[in-house]
PDB file of N, CA, C and O in Angstrom, chain B, residues numbered from 101:
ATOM      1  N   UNK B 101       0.831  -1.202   0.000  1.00  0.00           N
ATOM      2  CA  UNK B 101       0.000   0.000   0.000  1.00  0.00           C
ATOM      3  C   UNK B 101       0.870   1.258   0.000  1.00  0.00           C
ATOM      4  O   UNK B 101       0.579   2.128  -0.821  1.00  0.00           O
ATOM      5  N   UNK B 102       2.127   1.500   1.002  1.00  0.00           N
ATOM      6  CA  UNK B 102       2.615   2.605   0.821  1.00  0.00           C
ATOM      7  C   UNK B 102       3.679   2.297  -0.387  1.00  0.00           C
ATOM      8  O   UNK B 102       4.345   3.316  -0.574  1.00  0.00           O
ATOM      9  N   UNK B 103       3.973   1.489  -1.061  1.00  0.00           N
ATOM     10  CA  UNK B 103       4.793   1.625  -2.134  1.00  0.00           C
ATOM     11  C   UNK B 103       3.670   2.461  -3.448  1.00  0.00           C
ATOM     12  O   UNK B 103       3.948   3.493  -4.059  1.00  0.00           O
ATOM     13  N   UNK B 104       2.672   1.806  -3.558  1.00  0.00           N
ATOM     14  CA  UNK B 104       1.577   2.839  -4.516  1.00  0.00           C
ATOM     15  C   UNK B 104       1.733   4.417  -4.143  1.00  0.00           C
ATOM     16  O   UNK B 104       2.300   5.304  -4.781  1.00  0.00           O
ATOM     17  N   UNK B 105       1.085   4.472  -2.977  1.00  0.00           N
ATOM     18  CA  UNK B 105       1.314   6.077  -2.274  1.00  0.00           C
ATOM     19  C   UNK B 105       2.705   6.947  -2.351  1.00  0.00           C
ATOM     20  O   UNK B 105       2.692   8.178  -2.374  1.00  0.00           O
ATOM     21  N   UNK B 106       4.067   6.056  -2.395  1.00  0.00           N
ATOM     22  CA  UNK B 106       5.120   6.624  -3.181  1.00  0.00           C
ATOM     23  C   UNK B 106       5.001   7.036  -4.627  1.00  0.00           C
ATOM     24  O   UNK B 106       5.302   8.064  -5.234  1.00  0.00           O
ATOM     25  N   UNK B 107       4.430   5.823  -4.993  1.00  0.00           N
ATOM     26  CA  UNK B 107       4.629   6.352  -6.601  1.00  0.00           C
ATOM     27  C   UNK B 107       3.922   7.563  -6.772  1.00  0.00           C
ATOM     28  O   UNK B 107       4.570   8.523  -7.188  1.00  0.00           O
ATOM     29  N   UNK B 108       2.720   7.705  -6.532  1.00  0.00           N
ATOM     30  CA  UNK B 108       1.465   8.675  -6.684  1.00  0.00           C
ATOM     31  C   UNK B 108       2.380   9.918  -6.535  1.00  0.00           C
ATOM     32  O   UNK B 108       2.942  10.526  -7.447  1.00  0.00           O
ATOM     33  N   UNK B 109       2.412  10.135  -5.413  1.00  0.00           N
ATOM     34  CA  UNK B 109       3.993  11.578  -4.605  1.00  0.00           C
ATOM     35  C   UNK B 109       4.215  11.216  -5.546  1.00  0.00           C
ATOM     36  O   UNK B 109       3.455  11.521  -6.464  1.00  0.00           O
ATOM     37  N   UNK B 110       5.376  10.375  -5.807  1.00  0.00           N
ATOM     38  CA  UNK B 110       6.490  10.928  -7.070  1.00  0.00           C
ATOM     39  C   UNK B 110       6.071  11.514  -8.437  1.00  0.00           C
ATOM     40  O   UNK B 110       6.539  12.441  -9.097  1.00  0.00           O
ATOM     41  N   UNK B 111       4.931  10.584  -8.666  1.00  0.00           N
ATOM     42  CA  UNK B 111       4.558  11.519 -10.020  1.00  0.00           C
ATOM     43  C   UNK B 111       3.924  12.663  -9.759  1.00  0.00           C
ATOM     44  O   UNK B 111       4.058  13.427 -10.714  1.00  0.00           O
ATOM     45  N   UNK B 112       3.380  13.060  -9.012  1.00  0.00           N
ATOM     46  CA  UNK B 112       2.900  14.457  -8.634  1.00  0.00           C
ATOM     47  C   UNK B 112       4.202  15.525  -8.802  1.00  0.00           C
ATOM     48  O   UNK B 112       4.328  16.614  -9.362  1.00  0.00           O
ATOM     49  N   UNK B 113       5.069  14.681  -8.057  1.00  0.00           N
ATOM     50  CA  UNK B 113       6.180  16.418  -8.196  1.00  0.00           C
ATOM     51  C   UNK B 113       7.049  15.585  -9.316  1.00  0.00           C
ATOM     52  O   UNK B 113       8.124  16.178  -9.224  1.00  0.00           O
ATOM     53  N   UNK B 114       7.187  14.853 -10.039  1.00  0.00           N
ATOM     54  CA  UNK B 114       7.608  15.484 -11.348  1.00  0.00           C
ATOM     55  C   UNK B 114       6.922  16.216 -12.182  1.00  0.00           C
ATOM     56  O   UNK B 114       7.376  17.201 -12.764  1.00  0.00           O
ATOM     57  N   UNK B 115       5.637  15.722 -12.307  1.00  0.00           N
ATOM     58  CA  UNK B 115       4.354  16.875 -13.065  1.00  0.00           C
ATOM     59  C   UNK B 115       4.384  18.233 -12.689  1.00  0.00           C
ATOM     60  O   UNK B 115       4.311  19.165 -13.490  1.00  0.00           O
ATOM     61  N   UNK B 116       4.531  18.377 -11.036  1.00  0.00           N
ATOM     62  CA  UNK B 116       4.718  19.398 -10.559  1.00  0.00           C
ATOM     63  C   UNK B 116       6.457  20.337 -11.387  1.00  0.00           C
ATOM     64  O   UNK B 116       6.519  21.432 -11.947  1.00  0.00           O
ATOM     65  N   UNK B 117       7.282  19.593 -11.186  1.00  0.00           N
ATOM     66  CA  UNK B 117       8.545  20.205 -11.689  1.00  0.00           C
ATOM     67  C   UNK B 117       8.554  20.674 -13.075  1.00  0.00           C
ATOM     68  O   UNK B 117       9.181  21.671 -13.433  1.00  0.00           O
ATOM     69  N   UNK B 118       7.554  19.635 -14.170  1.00  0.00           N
ATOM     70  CA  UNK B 118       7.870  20.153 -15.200  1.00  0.00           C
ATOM     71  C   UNK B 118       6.752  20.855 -15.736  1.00  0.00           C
ATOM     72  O   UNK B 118       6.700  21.168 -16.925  1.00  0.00           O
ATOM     73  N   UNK B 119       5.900  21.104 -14.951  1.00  0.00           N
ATOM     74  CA  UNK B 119       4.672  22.483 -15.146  1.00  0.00           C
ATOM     75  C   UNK B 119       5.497  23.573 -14.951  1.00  0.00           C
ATOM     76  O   UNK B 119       5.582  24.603 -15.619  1.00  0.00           O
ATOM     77  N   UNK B 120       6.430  23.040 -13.408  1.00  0.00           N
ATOM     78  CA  UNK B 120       7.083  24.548 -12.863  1.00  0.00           C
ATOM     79  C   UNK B 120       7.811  24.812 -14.044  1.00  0.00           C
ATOM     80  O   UNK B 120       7.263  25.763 -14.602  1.00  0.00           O
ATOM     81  N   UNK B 121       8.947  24.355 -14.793  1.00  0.00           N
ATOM     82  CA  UNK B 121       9.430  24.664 -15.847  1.00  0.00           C
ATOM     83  C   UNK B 121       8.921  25.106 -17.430  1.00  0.00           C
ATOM     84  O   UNK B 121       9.280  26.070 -18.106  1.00  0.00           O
ATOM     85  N   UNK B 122       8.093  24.182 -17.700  1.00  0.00           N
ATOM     86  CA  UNK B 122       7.088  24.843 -18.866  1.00  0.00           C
ATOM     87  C   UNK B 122       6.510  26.669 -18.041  1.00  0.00           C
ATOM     88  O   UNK B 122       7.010  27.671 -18.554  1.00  0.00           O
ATOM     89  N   UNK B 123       5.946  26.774 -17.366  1.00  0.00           N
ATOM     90  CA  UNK B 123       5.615  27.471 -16.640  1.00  0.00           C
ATOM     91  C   UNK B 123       6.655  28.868 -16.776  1.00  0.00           C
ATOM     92  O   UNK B 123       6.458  29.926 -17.373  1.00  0.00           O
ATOM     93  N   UNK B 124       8.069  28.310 -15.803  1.00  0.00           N
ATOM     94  CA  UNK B 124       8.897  29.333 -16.429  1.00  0.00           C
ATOM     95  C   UNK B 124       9.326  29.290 -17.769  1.00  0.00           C
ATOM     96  O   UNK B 124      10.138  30.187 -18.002  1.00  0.00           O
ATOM     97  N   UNK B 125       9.144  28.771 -18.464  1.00  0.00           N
ATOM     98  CA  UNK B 125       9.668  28.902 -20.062  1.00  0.00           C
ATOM     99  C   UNK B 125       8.638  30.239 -20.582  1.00  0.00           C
ATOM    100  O   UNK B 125       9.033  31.328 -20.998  1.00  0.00           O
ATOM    101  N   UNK B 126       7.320  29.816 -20.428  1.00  0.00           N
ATOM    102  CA  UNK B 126       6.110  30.821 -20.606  1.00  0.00           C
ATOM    103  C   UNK B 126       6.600  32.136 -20.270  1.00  0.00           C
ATOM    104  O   UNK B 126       6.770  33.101 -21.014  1.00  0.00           O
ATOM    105  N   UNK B 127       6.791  32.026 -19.087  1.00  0.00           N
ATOM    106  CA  UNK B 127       6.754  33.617 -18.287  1.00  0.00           C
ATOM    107  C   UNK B 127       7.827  34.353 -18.823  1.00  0.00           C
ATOM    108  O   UNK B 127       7.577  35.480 -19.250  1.00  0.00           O
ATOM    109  N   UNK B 128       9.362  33.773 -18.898  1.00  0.00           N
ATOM    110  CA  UNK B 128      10.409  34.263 -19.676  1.00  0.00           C
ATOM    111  C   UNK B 128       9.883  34.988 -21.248  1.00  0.00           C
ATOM    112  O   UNK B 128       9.771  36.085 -21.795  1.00  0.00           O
ATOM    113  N   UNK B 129       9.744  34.048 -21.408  1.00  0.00           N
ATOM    114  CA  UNK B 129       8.909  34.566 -22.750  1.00  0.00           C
ATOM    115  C   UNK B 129       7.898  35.317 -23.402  1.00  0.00           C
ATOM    116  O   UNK B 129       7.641  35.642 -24.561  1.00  0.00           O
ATOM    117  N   UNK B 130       7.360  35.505 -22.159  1.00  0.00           N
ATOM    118  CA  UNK B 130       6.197  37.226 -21.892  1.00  0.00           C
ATOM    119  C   UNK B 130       7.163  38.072 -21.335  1.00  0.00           C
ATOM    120  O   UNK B 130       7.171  39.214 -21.794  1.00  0.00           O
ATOM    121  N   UNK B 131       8.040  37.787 -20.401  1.00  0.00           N
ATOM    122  CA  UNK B 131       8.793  39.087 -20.222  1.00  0.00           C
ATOM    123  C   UNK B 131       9.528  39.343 -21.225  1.00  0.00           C
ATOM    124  O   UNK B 131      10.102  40.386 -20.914  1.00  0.00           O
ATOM    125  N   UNK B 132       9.861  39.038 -22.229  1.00  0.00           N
ATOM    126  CA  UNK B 132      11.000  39.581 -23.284  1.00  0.00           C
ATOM    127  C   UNK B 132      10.397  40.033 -24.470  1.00  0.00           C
ATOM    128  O   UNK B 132      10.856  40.843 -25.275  1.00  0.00           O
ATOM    129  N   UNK B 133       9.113  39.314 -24.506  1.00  0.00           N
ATOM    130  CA  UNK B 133       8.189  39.449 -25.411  1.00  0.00           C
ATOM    131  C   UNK B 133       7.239  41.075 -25.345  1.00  0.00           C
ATOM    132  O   UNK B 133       7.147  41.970 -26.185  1.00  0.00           O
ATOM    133  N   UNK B 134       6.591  40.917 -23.845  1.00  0.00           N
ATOM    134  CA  UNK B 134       5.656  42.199 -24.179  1.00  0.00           C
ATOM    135  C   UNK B 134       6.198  43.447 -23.567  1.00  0.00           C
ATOM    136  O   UNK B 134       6.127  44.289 -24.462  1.00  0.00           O
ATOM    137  N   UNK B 135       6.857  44.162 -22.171  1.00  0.00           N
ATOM    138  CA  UNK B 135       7.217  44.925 -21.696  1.00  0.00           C
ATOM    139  C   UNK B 135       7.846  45.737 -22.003  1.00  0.00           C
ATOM    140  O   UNK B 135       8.212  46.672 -21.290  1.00  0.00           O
ATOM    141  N   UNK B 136       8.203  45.483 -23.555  1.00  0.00           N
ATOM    142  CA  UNK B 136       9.523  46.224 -24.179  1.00  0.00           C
ATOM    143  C   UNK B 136       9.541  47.623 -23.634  1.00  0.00           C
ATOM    144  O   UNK B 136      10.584  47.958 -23.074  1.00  0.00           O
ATOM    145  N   UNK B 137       8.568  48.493 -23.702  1.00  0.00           N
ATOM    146  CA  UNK B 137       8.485  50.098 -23.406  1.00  0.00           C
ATOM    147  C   UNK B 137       8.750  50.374 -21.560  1.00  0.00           C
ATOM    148  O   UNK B 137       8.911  51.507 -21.106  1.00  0.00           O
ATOM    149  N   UNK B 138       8.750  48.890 -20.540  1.00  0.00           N
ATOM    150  CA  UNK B 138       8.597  49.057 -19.380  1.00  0.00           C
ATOM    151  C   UNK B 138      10.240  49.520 -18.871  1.00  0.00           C
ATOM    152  O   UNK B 138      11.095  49.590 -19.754  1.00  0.00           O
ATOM    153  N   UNK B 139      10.586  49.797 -17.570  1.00  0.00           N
ATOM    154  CA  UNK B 139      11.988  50.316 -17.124  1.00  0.00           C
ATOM    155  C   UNK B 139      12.138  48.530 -16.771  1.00  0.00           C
ATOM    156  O   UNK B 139      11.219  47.727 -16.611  1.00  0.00           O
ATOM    157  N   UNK B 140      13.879  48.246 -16.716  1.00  0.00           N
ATOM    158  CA  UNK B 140      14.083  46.969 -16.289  1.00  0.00           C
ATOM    159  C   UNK B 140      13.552  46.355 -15.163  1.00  0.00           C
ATOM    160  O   UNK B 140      12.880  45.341 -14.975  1.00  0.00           O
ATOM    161  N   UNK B 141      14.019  47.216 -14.469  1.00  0.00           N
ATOM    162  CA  UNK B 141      13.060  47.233 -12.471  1.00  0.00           C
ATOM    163  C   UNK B 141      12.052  46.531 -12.689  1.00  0.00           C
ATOM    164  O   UNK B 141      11.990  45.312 -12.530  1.00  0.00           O
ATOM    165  N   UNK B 142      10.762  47.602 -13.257  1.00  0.00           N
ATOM    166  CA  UNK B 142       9.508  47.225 -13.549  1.00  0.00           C
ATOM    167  C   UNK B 142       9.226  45.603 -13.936  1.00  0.00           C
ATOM    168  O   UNK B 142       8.694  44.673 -13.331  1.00  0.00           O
ATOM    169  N   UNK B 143       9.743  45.723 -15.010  1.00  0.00           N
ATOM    170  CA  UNK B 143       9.677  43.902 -15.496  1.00  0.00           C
ATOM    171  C   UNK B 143      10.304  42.679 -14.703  1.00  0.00           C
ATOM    172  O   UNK B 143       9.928  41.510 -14.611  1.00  0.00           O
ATOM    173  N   UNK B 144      11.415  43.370 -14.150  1.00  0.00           N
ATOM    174  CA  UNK B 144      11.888  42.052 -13.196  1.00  0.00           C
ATOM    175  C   UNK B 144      11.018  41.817 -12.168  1.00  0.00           C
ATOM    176  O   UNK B 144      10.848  40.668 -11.761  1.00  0.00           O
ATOM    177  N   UNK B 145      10.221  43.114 -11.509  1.00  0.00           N
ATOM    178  CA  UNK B 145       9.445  42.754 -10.172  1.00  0.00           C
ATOM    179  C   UNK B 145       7.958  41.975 -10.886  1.00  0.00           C
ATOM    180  O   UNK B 145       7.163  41.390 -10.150  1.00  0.00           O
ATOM    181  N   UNK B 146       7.807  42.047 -11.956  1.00  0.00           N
ATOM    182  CA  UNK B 146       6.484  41.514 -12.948  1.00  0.00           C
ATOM    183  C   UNK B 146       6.792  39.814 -12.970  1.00  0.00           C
ATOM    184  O   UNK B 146       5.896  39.001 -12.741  1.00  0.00           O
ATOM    185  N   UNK B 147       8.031  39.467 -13.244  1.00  0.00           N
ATOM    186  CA  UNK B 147       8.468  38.776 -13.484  1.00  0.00           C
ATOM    187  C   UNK B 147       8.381  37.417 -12.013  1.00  0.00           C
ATOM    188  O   UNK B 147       7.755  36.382 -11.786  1.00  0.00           O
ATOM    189  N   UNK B 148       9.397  38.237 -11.359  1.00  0.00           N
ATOM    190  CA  UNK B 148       9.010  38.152  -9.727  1.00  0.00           C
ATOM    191  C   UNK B 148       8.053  37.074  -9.026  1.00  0.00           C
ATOM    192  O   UNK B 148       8.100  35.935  -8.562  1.00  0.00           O
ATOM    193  N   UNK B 149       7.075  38.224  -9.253  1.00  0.00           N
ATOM    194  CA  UNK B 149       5.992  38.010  -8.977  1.00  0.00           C
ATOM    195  C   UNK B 149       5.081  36.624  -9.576  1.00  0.00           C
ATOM    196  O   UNK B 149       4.388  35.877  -8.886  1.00  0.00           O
ATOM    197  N   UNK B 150       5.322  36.536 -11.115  1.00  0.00           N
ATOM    198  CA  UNK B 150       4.570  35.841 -12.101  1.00  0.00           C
ATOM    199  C   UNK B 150       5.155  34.634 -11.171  1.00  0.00           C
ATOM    200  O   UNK B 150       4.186  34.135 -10.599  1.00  0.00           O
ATOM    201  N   UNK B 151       6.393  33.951 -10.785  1.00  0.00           N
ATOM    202  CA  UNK B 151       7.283  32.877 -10.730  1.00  0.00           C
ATOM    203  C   UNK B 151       7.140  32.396  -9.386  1.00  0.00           C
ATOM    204  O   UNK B 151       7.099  31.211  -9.054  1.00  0.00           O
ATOM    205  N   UNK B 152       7.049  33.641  -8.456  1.00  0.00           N
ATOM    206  CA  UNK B 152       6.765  33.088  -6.919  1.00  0.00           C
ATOM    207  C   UNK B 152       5.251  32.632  -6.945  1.00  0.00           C
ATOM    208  O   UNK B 152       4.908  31.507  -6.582  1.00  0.00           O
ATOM    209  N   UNK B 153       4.351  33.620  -7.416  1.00  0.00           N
ATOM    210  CA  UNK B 153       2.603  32.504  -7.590  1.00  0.00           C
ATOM    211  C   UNK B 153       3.132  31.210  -8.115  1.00  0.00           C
ATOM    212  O   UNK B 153       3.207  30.252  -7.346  1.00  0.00           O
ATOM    213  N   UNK B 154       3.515  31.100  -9.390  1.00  0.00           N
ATOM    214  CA  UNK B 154       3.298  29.664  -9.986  1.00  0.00           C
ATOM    215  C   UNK B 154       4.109  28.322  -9.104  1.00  0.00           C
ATOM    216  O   UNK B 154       3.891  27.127  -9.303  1.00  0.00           O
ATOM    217  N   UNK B 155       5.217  28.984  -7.962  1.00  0.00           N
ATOM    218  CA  UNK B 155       5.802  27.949  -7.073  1.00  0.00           C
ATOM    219  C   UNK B 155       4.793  28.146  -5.926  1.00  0.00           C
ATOM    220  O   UNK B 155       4.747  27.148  -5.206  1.00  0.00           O
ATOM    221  N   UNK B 156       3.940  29.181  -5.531  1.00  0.00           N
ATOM    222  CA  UNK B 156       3.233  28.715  -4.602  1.00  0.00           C
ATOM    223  C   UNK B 156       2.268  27.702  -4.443  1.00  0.00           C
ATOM    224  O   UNK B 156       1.948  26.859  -3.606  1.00  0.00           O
ATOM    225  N   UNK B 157       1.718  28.333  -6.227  1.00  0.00           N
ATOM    226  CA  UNK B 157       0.243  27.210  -6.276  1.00  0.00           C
ATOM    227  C   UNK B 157       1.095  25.807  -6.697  1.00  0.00           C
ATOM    228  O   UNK B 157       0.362  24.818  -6.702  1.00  0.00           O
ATOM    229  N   UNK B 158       2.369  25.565  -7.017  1.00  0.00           N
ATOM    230  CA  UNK B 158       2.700  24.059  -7.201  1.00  0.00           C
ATOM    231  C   UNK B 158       3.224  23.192  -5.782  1.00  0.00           C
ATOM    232  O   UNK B 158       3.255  21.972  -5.620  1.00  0.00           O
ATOM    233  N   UNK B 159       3.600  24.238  -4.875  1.00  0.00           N
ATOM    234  CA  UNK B 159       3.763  23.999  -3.401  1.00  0.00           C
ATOM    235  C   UNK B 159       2.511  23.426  -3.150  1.00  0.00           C
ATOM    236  O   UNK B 159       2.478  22.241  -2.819  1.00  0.00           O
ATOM    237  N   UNK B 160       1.267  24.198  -3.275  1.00  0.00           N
ATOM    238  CA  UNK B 160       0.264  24.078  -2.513  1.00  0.00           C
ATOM    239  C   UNK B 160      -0.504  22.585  -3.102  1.00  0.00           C
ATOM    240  O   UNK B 160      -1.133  21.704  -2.517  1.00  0.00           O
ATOM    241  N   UNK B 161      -0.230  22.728  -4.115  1.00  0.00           N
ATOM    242  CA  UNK B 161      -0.975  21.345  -4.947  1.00  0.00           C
ATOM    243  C   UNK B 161       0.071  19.814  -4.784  1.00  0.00           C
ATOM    244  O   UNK B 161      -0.231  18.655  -5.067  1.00  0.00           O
ATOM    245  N   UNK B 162       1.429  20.403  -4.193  1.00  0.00           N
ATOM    246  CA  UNK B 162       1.704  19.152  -3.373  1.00  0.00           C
ATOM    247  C   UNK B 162       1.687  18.329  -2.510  1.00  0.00           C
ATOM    248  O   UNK B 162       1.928  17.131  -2.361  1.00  0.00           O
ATOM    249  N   UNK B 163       1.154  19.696  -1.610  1.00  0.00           N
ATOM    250  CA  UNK B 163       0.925  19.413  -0.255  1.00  0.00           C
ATOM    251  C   UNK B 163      -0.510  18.700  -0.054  1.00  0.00           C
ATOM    252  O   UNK B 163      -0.726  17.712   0.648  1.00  0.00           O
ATOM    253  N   UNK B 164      -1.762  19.674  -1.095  1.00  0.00           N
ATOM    254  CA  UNK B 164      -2.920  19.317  -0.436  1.00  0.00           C
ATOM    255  C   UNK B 164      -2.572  17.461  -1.387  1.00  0.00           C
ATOM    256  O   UNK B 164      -3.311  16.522  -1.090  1.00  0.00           O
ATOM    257  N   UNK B 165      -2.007  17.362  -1.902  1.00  0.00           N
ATOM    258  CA  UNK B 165      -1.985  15.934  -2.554  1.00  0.00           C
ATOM    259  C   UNK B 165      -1.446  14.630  -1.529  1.00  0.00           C
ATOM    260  O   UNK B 165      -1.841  13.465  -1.484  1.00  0.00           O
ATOM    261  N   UNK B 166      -0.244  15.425  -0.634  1.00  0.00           N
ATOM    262  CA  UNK B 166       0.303  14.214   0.180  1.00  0.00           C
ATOM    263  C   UNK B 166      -0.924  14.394   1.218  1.00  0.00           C
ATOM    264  O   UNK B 166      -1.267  13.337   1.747  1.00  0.00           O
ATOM    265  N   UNK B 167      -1.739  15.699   1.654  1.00  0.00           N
ATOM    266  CA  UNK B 167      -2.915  15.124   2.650  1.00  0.00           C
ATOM    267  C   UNK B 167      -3.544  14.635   2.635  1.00  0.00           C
ATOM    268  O   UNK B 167      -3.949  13.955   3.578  1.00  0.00           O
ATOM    269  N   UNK B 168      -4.158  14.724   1.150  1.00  0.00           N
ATOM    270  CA  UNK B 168      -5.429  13.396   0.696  1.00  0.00           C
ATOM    271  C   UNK B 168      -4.338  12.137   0.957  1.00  0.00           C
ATOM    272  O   UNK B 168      -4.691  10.969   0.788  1.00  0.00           O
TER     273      UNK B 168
END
């Protein structure tokens, strides 16, 4: 029983890792893409921001996964 419940975890955070990465591939790619007219500052804290949500909500969707 807990060898299943390993696997389950494990595939969760690789899915999780390579959302997080597709994820940042995306966001890189809106920052270089649309902000052009913004100051650097501006876009890095845009940026920031975009990257710490998408590790929170993949934090959070690990966690509520090992509680179920």
């Amino acid at each position: 029983m807990m060898m299943i419940l390993q696997v389950i975890v494990l595939i969760f955070i690789v899915l999780a890792l390579a959302g997080l990465v597709i994820g940042l591939i995306g966001v890189l790619f809106r920052f270089f893409k649309t902000n052009r007219q913004l100051p650097m500052g501006t876009r890095f804290q845009l940026l920031g921001k975009d990257v710490f949500g998408t590790m929170v909500k993949m934090i959070g969707r690990i966690f509520t996964s090992l509680a179920n």
